[in-house]
C-alpha positions in Angstrom: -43.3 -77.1 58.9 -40.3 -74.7 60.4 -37.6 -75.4 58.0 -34.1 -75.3 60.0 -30.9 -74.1 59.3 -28.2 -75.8 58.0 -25.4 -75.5 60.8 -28.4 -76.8 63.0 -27.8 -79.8 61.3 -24.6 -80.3 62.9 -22.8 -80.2 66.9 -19.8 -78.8 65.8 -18.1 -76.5 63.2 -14.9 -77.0 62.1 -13.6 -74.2 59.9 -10.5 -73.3 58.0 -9.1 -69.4 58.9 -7.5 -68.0 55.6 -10.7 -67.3 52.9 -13.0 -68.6 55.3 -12.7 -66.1 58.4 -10.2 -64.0 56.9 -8.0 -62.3 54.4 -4.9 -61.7 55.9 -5.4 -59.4 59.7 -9.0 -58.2 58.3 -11.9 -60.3 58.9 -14.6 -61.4 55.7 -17.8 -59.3 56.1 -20.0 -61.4 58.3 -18.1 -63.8 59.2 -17.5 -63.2 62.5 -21.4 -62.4 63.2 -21.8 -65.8 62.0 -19.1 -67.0 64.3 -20.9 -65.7 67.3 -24.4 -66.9 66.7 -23.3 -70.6 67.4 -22.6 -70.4 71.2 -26.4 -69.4 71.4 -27.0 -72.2 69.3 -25.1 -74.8 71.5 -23.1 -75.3 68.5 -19.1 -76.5 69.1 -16.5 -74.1 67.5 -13.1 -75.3 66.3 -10.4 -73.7 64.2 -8.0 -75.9 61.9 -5.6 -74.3 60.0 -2.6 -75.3 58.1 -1.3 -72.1 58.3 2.0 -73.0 60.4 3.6 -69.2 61.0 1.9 -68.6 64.2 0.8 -70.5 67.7 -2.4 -71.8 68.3 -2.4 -69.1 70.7 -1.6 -65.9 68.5 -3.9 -67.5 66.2 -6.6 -67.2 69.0 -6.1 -64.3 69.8 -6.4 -62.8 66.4 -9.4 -64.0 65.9 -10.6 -63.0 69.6 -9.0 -59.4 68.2 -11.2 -59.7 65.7 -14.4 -59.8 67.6 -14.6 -63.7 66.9 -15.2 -66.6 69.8 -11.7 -68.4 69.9 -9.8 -70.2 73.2 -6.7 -71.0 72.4 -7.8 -74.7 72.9 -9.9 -74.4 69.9 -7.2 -74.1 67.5 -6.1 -77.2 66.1 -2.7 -76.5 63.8 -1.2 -78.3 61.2 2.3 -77.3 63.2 1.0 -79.2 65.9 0.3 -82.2 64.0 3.5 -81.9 62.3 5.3 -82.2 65.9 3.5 -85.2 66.7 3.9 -87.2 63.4 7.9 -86.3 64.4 7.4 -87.1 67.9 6.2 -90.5 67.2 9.3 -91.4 65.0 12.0 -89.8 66.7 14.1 -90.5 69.6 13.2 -87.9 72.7 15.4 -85.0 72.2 16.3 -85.8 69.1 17.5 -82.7 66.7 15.0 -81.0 63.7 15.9 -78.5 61.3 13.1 -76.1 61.4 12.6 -74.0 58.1 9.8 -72.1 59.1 8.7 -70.2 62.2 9.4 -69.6 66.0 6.0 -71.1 66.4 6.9 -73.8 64.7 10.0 -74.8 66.7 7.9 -74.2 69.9 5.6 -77.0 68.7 8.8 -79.0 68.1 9.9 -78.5 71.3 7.0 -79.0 73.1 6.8 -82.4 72.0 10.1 -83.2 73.7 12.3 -82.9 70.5 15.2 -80.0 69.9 14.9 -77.6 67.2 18.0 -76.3 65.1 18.6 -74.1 62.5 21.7 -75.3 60.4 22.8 -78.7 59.2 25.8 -78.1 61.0 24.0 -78.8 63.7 23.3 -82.6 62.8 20.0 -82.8 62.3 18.0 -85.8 62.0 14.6 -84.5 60.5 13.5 -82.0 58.8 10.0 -79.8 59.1 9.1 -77.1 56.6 6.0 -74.6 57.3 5.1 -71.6 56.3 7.1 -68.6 57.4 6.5 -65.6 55.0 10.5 -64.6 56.5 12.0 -68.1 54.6 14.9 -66.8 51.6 17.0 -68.8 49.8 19.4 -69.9 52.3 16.9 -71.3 54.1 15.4 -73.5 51.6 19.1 -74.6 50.5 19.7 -75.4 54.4 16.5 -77.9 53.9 17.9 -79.4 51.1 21.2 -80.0 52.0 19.6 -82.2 55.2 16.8 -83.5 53.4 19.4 -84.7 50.2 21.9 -86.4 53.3 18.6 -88.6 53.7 16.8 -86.9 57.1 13.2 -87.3 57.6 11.3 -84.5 55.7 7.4 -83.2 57.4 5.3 -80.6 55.8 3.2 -79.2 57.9 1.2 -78.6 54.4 1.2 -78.3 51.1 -0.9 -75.8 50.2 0.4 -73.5 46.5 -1.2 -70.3 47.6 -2.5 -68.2 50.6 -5.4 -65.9 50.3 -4.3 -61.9 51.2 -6.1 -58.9 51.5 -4.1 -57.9 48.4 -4.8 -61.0 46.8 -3.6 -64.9 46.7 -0.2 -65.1 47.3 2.2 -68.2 47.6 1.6 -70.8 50.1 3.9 -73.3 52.1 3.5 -75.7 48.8 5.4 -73.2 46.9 8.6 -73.6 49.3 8.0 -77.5 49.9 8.5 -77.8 45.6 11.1 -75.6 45.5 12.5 -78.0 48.1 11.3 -81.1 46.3 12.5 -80.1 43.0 16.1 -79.6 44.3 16.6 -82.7 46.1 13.9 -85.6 44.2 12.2 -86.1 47.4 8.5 -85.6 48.8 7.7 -85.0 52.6 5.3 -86.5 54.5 2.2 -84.3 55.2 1.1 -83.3 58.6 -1.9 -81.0 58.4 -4.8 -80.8 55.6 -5.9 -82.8 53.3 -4.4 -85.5 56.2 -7.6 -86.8 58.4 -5.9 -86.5 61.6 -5.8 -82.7 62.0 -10.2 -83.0 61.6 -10.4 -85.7 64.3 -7.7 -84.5 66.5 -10.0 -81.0 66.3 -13.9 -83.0 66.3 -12.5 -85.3 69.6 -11.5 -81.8 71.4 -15.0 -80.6 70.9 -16.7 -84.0 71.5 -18.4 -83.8 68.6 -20.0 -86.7 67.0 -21.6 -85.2 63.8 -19.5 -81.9 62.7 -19.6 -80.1 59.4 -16.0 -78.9 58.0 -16.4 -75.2 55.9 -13.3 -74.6 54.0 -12.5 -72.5 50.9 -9.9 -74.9 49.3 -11.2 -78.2 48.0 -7.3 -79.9 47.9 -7.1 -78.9 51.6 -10.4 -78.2 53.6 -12.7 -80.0 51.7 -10.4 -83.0 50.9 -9.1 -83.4 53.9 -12.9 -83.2 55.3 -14.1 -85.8 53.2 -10.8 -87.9 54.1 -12.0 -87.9 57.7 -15.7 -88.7 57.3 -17.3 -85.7 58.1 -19.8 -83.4 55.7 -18.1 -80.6 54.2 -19.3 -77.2 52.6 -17.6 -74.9 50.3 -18.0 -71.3 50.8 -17.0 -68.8 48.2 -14.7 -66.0 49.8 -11.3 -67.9 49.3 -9.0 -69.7 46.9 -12.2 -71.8 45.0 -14.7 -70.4 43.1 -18.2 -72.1 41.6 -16.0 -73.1 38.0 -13.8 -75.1 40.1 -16.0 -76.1 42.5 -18.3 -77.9 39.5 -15.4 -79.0 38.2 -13.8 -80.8 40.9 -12.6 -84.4 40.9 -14.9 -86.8 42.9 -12.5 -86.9 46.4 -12.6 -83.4 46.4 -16.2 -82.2 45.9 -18.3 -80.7 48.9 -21.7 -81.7 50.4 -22.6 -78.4 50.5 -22.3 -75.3 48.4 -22.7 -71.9 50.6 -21.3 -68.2 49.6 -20.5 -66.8 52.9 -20.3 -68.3 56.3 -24.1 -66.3 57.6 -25.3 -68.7 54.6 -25.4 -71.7 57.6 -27.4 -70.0 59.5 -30.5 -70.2 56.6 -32.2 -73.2 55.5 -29.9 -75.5 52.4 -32.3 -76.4 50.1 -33.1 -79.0 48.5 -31.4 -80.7 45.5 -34.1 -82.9 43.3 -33.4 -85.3 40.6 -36.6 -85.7 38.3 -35.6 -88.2 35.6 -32.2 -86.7 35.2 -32.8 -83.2 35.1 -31.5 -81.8 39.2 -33.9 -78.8 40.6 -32.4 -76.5 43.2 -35.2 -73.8 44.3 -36.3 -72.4 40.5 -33.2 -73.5 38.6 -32.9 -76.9 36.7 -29.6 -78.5 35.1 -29.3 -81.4 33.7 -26.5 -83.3 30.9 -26.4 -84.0 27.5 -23.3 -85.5 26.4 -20.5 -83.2 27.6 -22.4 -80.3 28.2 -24.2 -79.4 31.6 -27.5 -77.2 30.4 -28.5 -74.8 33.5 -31.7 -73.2 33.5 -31.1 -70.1 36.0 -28.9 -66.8 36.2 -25.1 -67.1 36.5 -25.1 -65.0 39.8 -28.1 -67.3 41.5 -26.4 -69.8 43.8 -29.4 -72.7 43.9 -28.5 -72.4 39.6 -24.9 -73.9 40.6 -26.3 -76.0 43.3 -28.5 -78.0 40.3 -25.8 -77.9 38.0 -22.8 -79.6 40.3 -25.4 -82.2 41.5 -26.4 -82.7 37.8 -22.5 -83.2 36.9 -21.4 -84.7 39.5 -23.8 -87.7 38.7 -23.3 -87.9 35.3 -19.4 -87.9 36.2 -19.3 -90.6 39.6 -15.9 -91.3 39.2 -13.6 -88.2 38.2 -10.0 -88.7 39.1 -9.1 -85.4 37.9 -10.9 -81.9 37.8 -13.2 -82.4 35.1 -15.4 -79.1 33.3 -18.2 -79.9 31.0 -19.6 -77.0 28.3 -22.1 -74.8 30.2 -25.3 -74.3 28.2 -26.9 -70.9 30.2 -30.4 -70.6 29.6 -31.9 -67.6 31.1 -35.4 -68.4 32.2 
């Protein structure tokens, strides 16, 4: 029997940008390659982000820059979703003090509202995305609207941003400093929210997509929020510690290392009498401590031992590490 890949699967992919396709303007070895194989595959290809500095458009063409498949439709933002979660509570024309981009205030105005950049200006909403440009005076600006009782959007919430140089603070960093000063908390727009997956699996027509993401509170969360099967992959903000360790809403159906890993077959996970198999590695628990028969750097070893923990922990509210017991076969 012709064992298939796992992406086959699937109709559609819907996959996060920073960690997943790249780190800052350079693309993650492979990546792309992978990218390109699902057109010949008759596989759908969208793009959701949270990442709220640029346009869907200058998004898509990075990534076309890149050598990577990418219409501007296929980009689904959390700045978009962010305009329409205003647009649907706001008064047509009504004014919105951006703290974040120019792309961001174009998404604002194409939705039919006006954006401004002072409270002087009598704002009644706030949005906040991520603008690697914002100071001080811009975050007090926010907080002097949000504190007079405006509407406050996040277009995300994410602490920290993958770079080439290294993770760097995210939009969640700005949104606390915001939230610290004035007692409040936004409303989210983008990821771990299920709207910005189906908004992006209806443009595709997708019935049956698989989300890849390297964040578990954004991608995979926000995945799991809207029903769909999610995968991890390793070249981001998440690594296998935290990935075993993740609370139940947040843990992945899948467990890849790089985006070509969904072009080979997943295999197989098997429970015999407690003790979970994944190609020649075993795990299974014994009290608090998750026994893993395999090498640390073998992938199917961490498969076993997150399907082993993740039983013997159903319901974690919290991230939630047992003792690891290596046993080198």
């Amino acid at each position: 029997m012709t064992e298939v890949s796992l992406i086959s699967l699937f109709d559609a992919l819907l996959a996060d940008l920073d960690g997943v396709v790249y780190t800052g303007p350079h693309a993650i070895p492979g990546a792309v390659e992978a990218l390109q194989q699902l057109e010949g595959l008759g596989i759908g290809l969208g793009y959701v982000t949270n990442n709220a500095s640029r346009t869907p458009a200058q998004v898509a063409e990075h990534l076309r820059d890149l050598g990577a498949p990418a219409e501007d439709s296929q980009v689904v933002s959390s700045s978009q979703a962010a305009a329409e979660l205003l647009a649907s509570r706001l008064a047509p024309g009504a004014r919105v003090l951006i703290t974040g981009s120019p792309a961001l205030a174009q998404e604002i105005e194409l939705v039919g509202l006006t954006p401004v950049s002072s409270q002087e200006e009598n704002p009644v909403a706030v949005v906040q995305g991520f603008n690697p440009g914002i100071g001080w005076k811009d975050l007090a600006e926010a907080a002097f609207v949000v504190s007079a009782g405006a509407l406050w959007v996040a277009t995300n919430t994410d602490m920290s941003l993958p770079q080439a140089r290294g993770i760097a603070p995210g939009n969640g960093t700005l949104v606390a400093a915001v939230s610290a000063a004035t007692g409040q908390t936004p409303l989210v727009a983008g990821k771990p929210e299920a709207p910005l997956f189906h908004a992006a699996a209806k443009r595709l027509a997708a019935d049956c997509p698989l989300v890849v993401g390297d964040r578990l509170d954004t991608d995979i969360l926000g995945g799991n929020n809207a029903g769909f099967a999610t995968v991890a992959v390793l070249t981001g903000v998440d690594t296998k510690h935290s990935i075993l360790a993740a609370r139940t809403a947040e843990r992945p159906v899948y467990l890849v290392g790089e985006l070509s890993d969904l072009h080979r077959p997943y295999p197989a996970v098997d429970n015999i009498d407690g003790t979970y198999r994944c190609g020649d590695a075993t795990a299974h628990v014994e009290g608090e401590t998750l026994s893993i028969q395999g090498g640390e750097d073998d992938l199917n070893a961490w498969r076993a031992a997150c399907a082993a923990w993740w039983a013997a922990v159903p319901d974690a509210a919290v991230a939630t590490a047992p003792k690891l017991d290596w046993r080198t076969p």
